[in-house]
Steps between C-alpha positions, in 0.01 A plus 500: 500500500572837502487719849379800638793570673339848617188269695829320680693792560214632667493149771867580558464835559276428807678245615798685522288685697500284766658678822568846355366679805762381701738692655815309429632419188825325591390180249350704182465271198791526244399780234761425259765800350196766381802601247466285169792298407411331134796533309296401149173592330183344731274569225474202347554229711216340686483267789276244635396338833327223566363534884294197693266705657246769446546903537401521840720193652779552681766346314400695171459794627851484633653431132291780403679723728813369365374576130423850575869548683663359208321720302608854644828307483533447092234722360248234362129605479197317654406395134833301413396331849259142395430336835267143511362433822345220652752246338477135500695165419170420270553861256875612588624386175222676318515812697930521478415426085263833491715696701771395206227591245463842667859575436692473847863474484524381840246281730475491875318165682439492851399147568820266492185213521493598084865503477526209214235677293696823498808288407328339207378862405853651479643209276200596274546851524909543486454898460282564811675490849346263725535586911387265758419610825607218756643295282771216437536380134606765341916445554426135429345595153736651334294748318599850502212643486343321788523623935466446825492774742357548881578685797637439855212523645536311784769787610177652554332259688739517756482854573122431541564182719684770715212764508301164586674389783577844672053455504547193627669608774295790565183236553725332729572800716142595523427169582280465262617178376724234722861385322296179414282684307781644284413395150495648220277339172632502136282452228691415150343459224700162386804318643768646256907555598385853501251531711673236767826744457315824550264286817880437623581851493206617660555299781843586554384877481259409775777368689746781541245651732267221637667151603243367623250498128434219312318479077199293427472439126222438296505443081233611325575286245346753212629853388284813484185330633321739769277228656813226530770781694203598704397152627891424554516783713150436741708165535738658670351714696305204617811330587591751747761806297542838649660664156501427154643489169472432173643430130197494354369670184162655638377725806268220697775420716488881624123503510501202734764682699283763513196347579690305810727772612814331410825687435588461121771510276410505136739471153477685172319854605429644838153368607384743743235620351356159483646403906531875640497366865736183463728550189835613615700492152553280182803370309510649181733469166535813263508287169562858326879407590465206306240631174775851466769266485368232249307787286839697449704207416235443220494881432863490443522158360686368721477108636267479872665249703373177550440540817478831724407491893516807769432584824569772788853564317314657165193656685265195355313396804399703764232525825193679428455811711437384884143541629585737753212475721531139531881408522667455807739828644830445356445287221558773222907563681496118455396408164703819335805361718424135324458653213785719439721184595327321240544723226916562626525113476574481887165302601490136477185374432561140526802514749567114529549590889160619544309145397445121529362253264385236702709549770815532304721810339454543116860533489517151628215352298654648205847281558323167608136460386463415087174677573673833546830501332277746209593793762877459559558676183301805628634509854735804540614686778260308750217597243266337235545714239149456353406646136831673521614383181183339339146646505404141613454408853630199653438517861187232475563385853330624846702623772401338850232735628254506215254229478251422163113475620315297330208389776145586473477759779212678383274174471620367844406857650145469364514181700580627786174783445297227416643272846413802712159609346417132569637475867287857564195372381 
C-alpha cells in the first residue's frame, strides 16, 4: 500500500518537537551531514519499508525520521519513498511482493518477528535488496542480496540508566523515598537477547551513580499493543517502583507515568510531550546511518554487507534532549562525560568487574559453567563485547539485581480496597 509520507512527516515533525523550549541542547538528535553525498544518479531507484506500526507510533515515526535524514543525505524524493505500515506476519509476504511490484530496488523490514518471510522474499526476488532490522539469518543464508542490520542501542540505555539513577538518588536525598524503596520498573515488550542486553545495560547505567537500585521486569508478551504495555506498567507501579522504563513500541507506558507521577525513561522518540512532568529522556537510534549507507551501496552497485551494527562510535544511538525542568542538577556534566567515553571507546558497558550472575563473576561462569561458555569468545579486556562484531545480541542472561515480575499486583491491590471497604463498613 502506498503512503502518504507527507501525513507521517507531519507526526514526526511534532514529535521532534518534543522539548524544544528547553534551554539546553547538550543531547540534540543526530541531523545527519545536510551536504549530499550520492555519488550516482538517485533518480531512478526506489526504496521500500515495511514498518509494524502506524504513522503516529513511536517506533515508525522514528524510521521515518531516519528516511527523511537519509534523504537530504542521497538526494531521493518523497515519491521514490513507498512505505507500508501497520505490517503483520498474516500480509508481510503480500505487502514485501507489492512493494517489488512498485519497483523498489531495495526493501527495509523492521520486525525481525517476519524475518523468514523476508528471507523467502529475497530468494524470489534476487534483484531487490532485502534488509532486516534485528535480524540473524541473513550470514547463515548465503544470499547476497539478503541483511541484517541493528544498532547498539543498549549503549544508549546505559547513558539513560545513568540519568536514571543520578534521580534516584535525588529521591533519596529528599527523602522522598527510603533505599528500600529504590526500584526501578522495566516494561519490555518480549523476553528477547536484546531487550535482556539493553535491561542489563540500563541497570549498570543506574549503577554508576546509585548502589543501592534494584530492576523489576515485566514482559508484555505482545508488540505495539497500547492496552497490553499499559497494564504491564500499572503492575508495576502496584508492586511498589519509584522510576520506570521501557522497550516498548507505544506511549501508554509514559501516560501511566504520567498519570502516577513516576519518573520515565522512554525509547525511540522523546516523549515529553506525552509525560511533560516525568519524562527525563529516551534512547534513540538514527537508522539514517544505516538507510545512507545501504541506499549508496545500491546507488553505486556495490555489495551491502551481510550484516552492519553501530553504536556511540558512528553517531547511531544517542539520548534524546534532557527534560531540563525535571532532571536532577548535574546530570547533563554526567551523561555528556558517559557519553563522550562511549563514543572514544573508553567506557565499558559491561565491565565484567562491575556484575554477578548469581553470585558468581561472568568471567568465571564463562570458564566453568556449559551454560555460559557462549560468552568466553566475547570477553575482552574485562568486557563483553556485545554486538561488536554481529548486529545480533547475545547477552540473554540477567545480571543479579534485576528481577522478572510476573505476580498479579494489580488484582491483589483491589483486594486489599475491597478488605478495607469491608472492615470500614
Amino acid at each position: 500500500m502506498r503512503k502518504h509520507i507527507a501525513v507521517i512527516i507531519a507526526l514526526v515533525m511534532a514529535f521532534s518537537l518534543c522539548g524544544c523550549g528547553s534551554s539546553k541542547s547538550l543531547f540534540p538528535e543526530n541531523t545527519g551531514n545536510k551536504q549530499q553525498t550520492k555519488t550516482a544518479d538517485s533518480g531512478s531507484i526506489k526504496v521500500g519499508y515495511l514498518l509494524s506500526s502506524d504513522g503516529d507510533a513511536p517506533d515508525t515515526v522514528a524510521r521515518v525520521q531516519g528516511i527523511r535524514k537519509m534523504q537530504e543525505e542521497t538526494g531521493i524524493a518523497d515519491d521514490q519513498i513507498i512505505i507500508a505500515e501497520s505490517v503483520k506476519k498474516a500480509d508481510c509476504e503480500k505487502k514485501a511482493a507489492e512493494l517489488v511490484e512498485k519497483g523498489c530496488d531495495i526493501i527495509f523490514a523492521e520486525n525481525p518477528n517476519l524475518e523468514s518471510i523476508l528471507e523467502e522474499a529475497a530468494k524470489k526476488y534476487p534483484d531487490v535488496q532485502f534488509c532486516q532490522e534485528g535480524g540473524k539469518l541473513a550470514k547463515k543464508s548465503g544470499l547476497s542480496n539478503f541483511h541484517n542490520y541493528d544498532t547498539r542501542i543498549y549503549e544508549a540505555y546505559h547513558v539513560a540508566g545513568l540519568v536514571a539513577g543520578v534521580k534516584l538518588n535525588h529521591l533519596l536525598d529528599k527523602g522522598d523515598i527510603s533505599a528500600s524503596e529504590c526500584v526501578i520498573g522495566f516494561v519490555a515488550y518480549d523476553k528477547t537477547a536484546k531487550t535482556t542486553s539493553c535491561i542489563n545495560a540500563f541497570y549498570l547505567g543506574v549503577e554508576r551513580v546509585c548502589s543501592q537500585s534494584s530492576i523489576l521486569v515485566r514482559y508484555v508478551g505482545k508488540r505495539g499493543v497500547y492496552d497490553a504495555d499499559g497494564r504491564a506498567a500499572r503492575q508495576l507501579i502496584a508492586a511498589g517502583v519509584k522510576m520506570m522504563a521501557q522497550y516498548t513500541y507505544t506511549t501508554a507506558v509514559a501516560t501511566v507515568c504520567a498519570e502516577n507521577d513516576t519518573p520515565f525513561i522512554g525509547n525511540d522518540v522523546n516523549l515529553i510531550s506525552t509525560a511533560p512532568k516525568d519524562a527525563l529522556t529516551s534512547v534513540t537510534s538514527d537508522w539514517s546511518k544505516y538507510y545512507t549507507y545501504a541506499v549508496n551501496k545500491v546507488l553505486n552497485g556495490k555489495e551491502i554487507a551481510a550484516d552492519w551494527t553501530a553504536g556511540y562510535a558512528e553517531d547511531a544511538v544517542v539520548i534524546s534532549q534532557l527534560n531540563d525542568e525535571h532532571v536532577t542538577d548535574g546530570t547533563a556534566a554526567k551523561a555528556a562525560e558517559l557519553e563522550k567515553n562511549l563514543r572514544a571507546g573508553n567506557a565499558k558497558v559491561f565491565n565484567t568487574e562491575k556484575f554477578t550472575i548469581d553470585g558468581s563473576s561472568l568471567d568465571t561462569l564463562a570458564t566453568s559453567n556449559t551454560n555460559f561458555k557462549k560468552y568466553k569468545k566475547y570477553i575482552k579486556n574485562g568486557n563483553l563485547q556485545e554486538s561488536m562484531t554481529q548486529s545480533k545480541s547475545i547477552f540473554d542472561t540477567f545480571i543479579d539485581g534485576i528481577t522478572e515480575s510476573t505476580q498479579d499486583y494489580l488484582a491483589e491491590q483491589s483486594a486489599d480496597s475491597a478488605e478495607s471497604t469491608t472492615q470500614s463498613n
